[in-house]
C-alpha positions as CSV (number, residue, x, y, z in Angstrom):
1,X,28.1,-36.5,19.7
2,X,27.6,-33.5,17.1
3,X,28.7,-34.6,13.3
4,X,31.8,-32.1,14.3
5,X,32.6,-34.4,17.2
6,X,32.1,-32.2,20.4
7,X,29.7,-34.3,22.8
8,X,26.9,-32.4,23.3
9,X,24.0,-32.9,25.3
10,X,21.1,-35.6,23.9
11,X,18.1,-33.1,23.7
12,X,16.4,-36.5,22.5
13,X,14.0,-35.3,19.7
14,X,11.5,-37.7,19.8
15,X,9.2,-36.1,18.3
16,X,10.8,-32.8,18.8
17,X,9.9,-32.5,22.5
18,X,12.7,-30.0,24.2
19,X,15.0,-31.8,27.0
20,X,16.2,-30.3,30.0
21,X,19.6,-31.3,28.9
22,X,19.4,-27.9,26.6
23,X,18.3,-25.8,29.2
24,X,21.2,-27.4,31.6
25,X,23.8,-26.6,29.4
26,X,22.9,-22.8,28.2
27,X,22.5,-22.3,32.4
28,X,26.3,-23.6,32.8
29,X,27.4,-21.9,29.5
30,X,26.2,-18.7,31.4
31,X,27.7,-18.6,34.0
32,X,31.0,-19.9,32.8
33,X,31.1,-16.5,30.3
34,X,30.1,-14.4,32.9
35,X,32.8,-16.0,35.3
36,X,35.7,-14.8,32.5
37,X,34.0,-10.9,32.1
38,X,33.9,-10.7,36.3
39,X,37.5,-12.1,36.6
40,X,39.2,-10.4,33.6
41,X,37.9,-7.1,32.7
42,X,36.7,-4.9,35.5
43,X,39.1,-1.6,35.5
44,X,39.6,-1.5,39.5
45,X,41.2,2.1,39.3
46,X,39.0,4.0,37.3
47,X,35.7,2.6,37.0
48,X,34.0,0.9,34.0
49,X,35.7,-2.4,32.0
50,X,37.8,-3.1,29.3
51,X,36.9,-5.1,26.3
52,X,39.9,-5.7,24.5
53,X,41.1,-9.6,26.4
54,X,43.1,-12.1,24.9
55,X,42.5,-15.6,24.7
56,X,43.1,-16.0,28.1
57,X,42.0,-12.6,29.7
58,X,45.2,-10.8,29.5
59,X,44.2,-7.3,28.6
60,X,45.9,-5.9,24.7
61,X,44.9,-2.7,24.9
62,X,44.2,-0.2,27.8
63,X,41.4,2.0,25.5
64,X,37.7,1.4,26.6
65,X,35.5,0.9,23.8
66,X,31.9,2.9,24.6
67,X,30.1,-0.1,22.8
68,X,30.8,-3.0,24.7
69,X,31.3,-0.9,27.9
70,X,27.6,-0.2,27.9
71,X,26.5,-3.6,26.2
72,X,28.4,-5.1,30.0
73,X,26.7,-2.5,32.0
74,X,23.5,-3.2,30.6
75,X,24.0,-7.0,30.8
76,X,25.1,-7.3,34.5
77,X,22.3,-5.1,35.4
78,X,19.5,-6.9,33.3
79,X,21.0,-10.7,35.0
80,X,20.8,-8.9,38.3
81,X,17.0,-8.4,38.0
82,X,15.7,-11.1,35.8
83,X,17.8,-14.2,36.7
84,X,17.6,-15.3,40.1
85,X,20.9,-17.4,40.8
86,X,22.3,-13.7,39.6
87,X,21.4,-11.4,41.8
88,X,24.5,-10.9,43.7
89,X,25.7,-8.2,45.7
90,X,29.5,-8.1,43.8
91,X,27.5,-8.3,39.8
92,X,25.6,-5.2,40.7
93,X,28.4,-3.5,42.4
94,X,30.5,-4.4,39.4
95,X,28.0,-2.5,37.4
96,X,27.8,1.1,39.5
97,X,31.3,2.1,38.5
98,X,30.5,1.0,35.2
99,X,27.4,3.2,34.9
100,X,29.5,6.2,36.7
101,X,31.7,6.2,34.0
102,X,29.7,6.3,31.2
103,X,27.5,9.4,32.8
104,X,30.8,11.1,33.3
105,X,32.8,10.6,30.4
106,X,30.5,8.9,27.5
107,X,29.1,12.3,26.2
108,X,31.1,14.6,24.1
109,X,30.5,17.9,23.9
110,X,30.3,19.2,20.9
111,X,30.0,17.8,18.9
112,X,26.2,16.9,18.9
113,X,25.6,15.7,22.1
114,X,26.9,12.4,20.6
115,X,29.1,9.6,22.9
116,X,32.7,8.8,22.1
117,X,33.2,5.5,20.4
118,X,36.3,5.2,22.6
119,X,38.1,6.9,25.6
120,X,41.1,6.3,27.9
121,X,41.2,4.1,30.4
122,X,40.6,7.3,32.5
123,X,38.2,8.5,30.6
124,X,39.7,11.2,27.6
125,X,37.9,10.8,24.5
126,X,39.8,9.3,21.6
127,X,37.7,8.9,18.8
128,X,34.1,9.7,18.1
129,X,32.4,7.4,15.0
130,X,29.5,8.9,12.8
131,X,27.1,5.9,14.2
132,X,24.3,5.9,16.6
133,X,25.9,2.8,18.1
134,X,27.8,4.0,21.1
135,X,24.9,6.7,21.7
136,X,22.2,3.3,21.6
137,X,24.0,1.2,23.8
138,X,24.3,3.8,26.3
139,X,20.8,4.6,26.1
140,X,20.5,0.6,26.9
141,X,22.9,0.6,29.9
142,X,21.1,4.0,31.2
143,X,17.7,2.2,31.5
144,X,18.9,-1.0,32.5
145,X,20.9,1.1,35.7
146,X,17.5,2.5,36.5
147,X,15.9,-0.2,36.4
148,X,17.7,-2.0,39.4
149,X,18.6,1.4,41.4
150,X,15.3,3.6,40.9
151,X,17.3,6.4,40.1
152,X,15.9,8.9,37.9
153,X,19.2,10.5,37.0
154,X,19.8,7.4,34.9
155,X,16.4,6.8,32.9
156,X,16.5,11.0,32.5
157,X,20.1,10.0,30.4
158,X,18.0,7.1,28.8
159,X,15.1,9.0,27.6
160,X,16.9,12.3,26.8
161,X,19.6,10.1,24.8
162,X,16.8,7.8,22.9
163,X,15.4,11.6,21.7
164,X,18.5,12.4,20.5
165,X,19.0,9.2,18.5
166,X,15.3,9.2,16.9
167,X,16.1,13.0,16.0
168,X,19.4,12.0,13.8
169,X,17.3,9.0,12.4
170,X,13.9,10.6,11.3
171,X,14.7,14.9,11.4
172,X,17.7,15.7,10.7
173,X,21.2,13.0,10.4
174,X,23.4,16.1,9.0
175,X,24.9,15.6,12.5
176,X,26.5,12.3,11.2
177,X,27.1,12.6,8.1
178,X,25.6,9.4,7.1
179,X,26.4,7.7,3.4
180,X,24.4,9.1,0.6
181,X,23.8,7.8,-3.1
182,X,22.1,11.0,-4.5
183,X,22.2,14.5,-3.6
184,X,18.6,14.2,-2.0
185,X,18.2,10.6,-0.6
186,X,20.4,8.8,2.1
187,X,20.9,4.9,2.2
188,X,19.1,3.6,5.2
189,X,20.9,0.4,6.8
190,X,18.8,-2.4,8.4
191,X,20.7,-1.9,11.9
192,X,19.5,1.6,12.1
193,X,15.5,0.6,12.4
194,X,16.2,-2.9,14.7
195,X,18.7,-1.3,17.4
196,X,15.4,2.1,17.8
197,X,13.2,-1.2,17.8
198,X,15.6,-2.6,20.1
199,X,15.7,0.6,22.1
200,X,11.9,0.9,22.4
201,X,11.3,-2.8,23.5
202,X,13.6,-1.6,26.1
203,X,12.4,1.3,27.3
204,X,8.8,-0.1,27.2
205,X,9.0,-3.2,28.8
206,X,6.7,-2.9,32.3
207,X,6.5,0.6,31.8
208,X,3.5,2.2,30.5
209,X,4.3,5.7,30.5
210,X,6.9,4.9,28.1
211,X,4.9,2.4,26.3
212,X,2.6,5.9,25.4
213,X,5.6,8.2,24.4
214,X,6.6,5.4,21.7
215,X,4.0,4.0,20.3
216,X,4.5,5.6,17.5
217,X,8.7,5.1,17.1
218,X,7.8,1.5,17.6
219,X,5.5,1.1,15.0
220,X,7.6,2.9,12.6
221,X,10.5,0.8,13.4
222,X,8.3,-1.9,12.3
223,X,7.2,-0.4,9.2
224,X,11.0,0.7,8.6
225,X,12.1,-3.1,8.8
226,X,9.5,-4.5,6.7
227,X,10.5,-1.8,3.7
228,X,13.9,-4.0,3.6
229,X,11.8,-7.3,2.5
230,X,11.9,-6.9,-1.1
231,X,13.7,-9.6,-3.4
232,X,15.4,-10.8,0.3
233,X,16.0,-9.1,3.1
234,X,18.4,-6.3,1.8
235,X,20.9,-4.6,4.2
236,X,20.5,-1.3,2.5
237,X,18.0,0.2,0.5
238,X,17.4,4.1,-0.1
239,X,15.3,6.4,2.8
240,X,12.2,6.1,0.5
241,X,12.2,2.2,0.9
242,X,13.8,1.3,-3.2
243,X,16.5,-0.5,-3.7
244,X,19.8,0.9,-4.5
245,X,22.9,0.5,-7.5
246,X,25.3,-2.0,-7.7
247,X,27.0,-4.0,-5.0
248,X,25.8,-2.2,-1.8
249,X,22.4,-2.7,-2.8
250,X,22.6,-6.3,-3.5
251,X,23.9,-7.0,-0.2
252,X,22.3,-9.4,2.3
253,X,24.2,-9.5,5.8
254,X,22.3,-12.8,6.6
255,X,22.9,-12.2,10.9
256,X,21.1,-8.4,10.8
257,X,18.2,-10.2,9.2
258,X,17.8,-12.6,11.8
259,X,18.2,-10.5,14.4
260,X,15.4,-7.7,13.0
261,X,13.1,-10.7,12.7
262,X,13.6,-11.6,16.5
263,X,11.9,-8.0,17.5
264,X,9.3,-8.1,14.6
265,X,8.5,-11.5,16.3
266,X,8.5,-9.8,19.9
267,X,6.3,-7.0,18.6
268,X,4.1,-9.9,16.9
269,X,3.8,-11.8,20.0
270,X,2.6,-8.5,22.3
271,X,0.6,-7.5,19.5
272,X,-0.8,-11.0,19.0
273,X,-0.5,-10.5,15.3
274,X,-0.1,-13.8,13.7
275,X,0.1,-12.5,10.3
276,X,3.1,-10.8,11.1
277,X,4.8,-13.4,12.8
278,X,4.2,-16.1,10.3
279,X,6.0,-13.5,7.5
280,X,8.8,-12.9,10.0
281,X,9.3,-16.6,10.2
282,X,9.3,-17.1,6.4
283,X,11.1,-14.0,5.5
284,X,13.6,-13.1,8.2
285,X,13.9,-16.2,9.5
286,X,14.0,-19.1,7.4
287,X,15.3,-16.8,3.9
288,X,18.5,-15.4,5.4
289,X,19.1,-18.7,7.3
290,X,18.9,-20.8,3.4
291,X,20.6,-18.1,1.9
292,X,22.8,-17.6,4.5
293,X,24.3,-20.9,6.3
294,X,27.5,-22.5,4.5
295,X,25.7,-26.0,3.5
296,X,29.8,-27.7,3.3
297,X,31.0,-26.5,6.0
298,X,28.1,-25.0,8.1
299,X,27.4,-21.6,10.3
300,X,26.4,-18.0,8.8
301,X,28.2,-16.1,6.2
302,X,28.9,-12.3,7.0
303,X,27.7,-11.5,3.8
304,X,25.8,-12.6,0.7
305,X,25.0,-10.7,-2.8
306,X,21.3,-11.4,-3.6
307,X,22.6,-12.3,-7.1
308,X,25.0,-14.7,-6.0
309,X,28.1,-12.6,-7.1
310,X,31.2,-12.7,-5.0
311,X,30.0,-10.5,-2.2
312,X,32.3,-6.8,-1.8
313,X,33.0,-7.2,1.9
314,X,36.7,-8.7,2.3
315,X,35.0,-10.2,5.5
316,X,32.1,-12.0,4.1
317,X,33.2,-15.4,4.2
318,X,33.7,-15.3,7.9
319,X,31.8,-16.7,10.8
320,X,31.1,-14.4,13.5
321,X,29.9,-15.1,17.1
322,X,26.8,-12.5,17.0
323,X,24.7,-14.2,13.8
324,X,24.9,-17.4,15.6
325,X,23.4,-16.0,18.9
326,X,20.3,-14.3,17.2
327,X,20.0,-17.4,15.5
328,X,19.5,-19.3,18.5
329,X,17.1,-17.1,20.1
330,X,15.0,-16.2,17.0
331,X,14.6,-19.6,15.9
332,X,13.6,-21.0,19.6
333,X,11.3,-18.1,19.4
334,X,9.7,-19.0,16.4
335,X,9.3,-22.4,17.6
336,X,8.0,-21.4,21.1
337,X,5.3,-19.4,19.3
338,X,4.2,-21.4,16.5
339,X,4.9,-24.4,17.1
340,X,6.3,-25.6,13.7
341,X,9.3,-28.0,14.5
342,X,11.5,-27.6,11.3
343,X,12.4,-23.9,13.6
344,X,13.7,-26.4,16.4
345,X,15.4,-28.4,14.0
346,X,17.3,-25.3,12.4
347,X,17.8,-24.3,16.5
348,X,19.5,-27.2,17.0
349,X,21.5,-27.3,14.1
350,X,22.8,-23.6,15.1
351,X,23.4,-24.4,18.0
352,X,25.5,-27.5,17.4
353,X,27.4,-25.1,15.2
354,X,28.0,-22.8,17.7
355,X,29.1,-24.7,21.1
356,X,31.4,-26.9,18.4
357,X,33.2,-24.2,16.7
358,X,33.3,-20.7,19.3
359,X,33.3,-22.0,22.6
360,X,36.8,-22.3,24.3
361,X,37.1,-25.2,26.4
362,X,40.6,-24.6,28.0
363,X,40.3,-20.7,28.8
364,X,36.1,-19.9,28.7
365,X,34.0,-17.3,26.8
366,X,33.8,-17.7,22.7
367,X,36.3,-17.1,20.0
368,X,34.2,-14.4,17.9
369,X,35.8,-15.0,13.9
370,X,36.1,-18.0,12.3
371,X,37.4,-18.4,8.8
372,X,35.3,-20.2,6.2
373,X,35.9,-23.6,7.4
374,X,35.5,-23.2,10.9
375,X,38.6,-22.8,11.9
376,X,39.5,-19.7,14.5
377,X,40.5,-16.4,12.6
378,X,41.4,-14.6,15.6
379,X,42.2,-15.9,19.2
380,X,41.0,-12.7,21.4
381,X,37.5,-13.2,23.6
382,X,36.7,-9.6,23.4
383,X,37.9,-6.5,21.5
384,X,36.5,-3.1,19.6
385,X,33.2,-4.8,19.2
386,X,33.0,-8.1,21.0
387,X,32.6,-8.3,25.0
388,X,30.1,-9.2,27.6
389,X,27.0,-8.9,25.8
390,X,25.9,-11.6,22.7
391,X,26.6,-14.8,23.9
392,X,25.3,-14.1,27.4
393,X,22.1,-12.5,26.2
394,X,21.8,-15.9,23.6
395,X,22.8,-18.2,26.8
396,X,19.9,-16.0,28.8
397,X,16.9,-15.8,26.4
398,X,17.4,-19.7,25.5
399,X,17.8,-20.8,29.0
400,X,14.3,-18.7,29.7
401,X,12.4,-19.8,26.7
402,X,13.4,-23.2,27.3
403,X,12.2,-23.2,30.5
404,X,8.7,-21.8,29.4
405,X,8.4,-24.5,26.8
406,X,9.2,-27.1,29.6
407,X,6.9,-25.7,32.0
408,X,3.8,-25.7,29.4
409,X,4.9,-29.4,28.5
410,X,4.1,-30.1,32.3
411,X,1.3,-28.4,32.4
412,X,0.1,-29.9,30.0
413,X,0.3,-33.6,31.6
């Protein structure tokens, strides 16, 4: 039994071996959040999904949101081909309509080439954000469709989509009007370098012809990342790599950190570049995780100020589902790689966290807000942000690397 008094299975750390009792429960945990996306949100009439469920999968609001549309497109289609128990006739054919949609209604023309952030439920744009979100995880949901049909319609959207989004990042972003704090230098946010870094590792992976055209994006996605290590791991900092003014500058969003470490320690592990890895795990590991995990009641704040003030975000006291996630697979990661078992202590205690305090046990999926004390903020499984994507991708990854470390304990007999 955790110390918040969910039973929870023995992983038995004598010694801080791993127990098949972890990889047992992110397997059921899987397919249990799966199960609620298949039953509740495909859009039988037009195609696609909707995100916006309620606690118990009655759908609030008839909208499709572009982000988790192609986050649950991408997701069915990566299960499919990597995950053997999924690769079922009715999960891919679940994800065809979904990938028809977005080719058909996604884009928007003009402006920019850019997709909507959200459309009708037969496909009219609504509104259309000044992110690169929506445009990323289409690119994502483009390359995963490929992927399992061979269809170079759909990696022809990827690639063409990825060198739209690498144009608005590194020529010319006037096409999105992103937040400046001078006339002559824009603010660069940590997201923006981890989802190309994301979107490369994508793209690349088992793919050489792809691993040729970015080589270079990937290694300045790298570089990009590292430039926000300075004092901590700051969420914003100017295009030349300084640190900006007041508030916004001080800010530490202790979940993005996490999660730009997991693909620094991806690149580190194909690169075999311990150096790198060994900074990740000190600086965008273990740093956001002290500065960042609520020692009296537990799990990840939104936000912190590196100064310790009172943190501008309304929001930062909260305790979101996505933070936790990375934090499971970065710091299983960590531990998979080097070896050092305080990283599968501060696994364990995340994930403790996590099944306690967002998994639903009467109606499936995860709550995704908490309030400070753990306590659920908002009942809804999915939403403008939230759907099929996190959690499953956390359940995934952990239930692989698990399996790798268990295998390499038996080999080693």
């Amino acid at each position: 039994e955790s110390q918040w008094g969910l039973e929870l299975p023995d992983p038995s750390w004598n010694g801080y071996p791993l127990h098949q009792a972890w990889k047992d429960h992110m397997a059921k945990e899987l397919d249990t959040v799966i199960s609620f996306w298949t039953d509740y949100s495909h859009d039988q009439e037009y195609g696609g999904s909707f995100s916006c469920l309620s606690r118990n999968g009655k759908l609030y609001d008839e909208l499709k949101y572009l982000l988790p549309l192609g986050k649950q497109v991408g997701m069915y289609c990566r299960l499919y081909r990597t995950v053997e128990r999924f690769r079922r006739a009715e999960l891919l054919g679940a994800a065809k309509p979904g990938g028809e949609f977005l080719i058909r209604f996604a884009r928007v023309e003009p402006p920019a080439k850019k997709c909507a952030f959200s459309v009708t439920k037969d496909g009219t744009p609504v509104k259309v954000q000044r992110t690169l979100f929506s445009e990323s995880y289409y690119t994502l949901a483009m390359n995963e469709r490929w992927r399992v049909t061979e269809e170079t319609r759909y990696q022809n959207e990827a690639v063409e989509m990825l060198d739209r989004i690498v144009y608005w990042v590194r020529v010319d972003s006037s096409e999105l009007s992103w937040t400046r704090f001078s006339r002559t230098h824009k603010a660069e946010d940590l997201a923006v370098p981890t989802m190309l870094l994301h979107l490369v590792d994508q793209l690349q992976e088992e793919d050489e012809e792809m691993s040729k055209k970015y080589a270079e994006l990937e290694d300045w996605g790298v570089q990009r990342i590292l430039k926000h290590l300075q004092v901590a791991v700051l969420d914003n900092i100017s295009e030349d790599g300084q640190g900006l003014p007041g508030a916004f500058g001080r800010e530490q969003n202790p979940g993005q950190a996490i999660e730009a470490g997991r693909y620094l320690l991806q690149d580190a592990q194909r690169e075999g570049d311990t150096q790198l890895r060994d900074q990740v795990i000190d600086k965008f590991l273990l740093l956001p995780f002290h500065s960042g995990w609520d020692a009296e009641h537990g799990g990840f704040y939104s936000f912190r100020d590196v100064d310790n003030w009172v943190p501008h975000r309304l929001e930062w006291d909260m305790k979101l589902w996505w933070p936790h996630c990375e934090a499971m697979i970065a710091f299983l990661m960590g531990y998979s790689d080097s070896g050092d078992p305080t990283l599968l202590k501060i696994f364990n205690q995340v994930a403790e966290y996590t099944f306690c305090h967002f998994r639903d046990l009467v109606y499936r999926e995860w709550y995704g807000y908490l309030i400070e004390d753990g306590r659920v903020g908002l009942s809804i499984k999915g939403g403008l942000y939230k759907g099929c994507y996190y959690n499953p991708q956390c359940m995934a990854m952990c239930e692989q690397i698990l399996g790798a470390l268990l295998q390499r304990t038996e080999d080693s007999k």
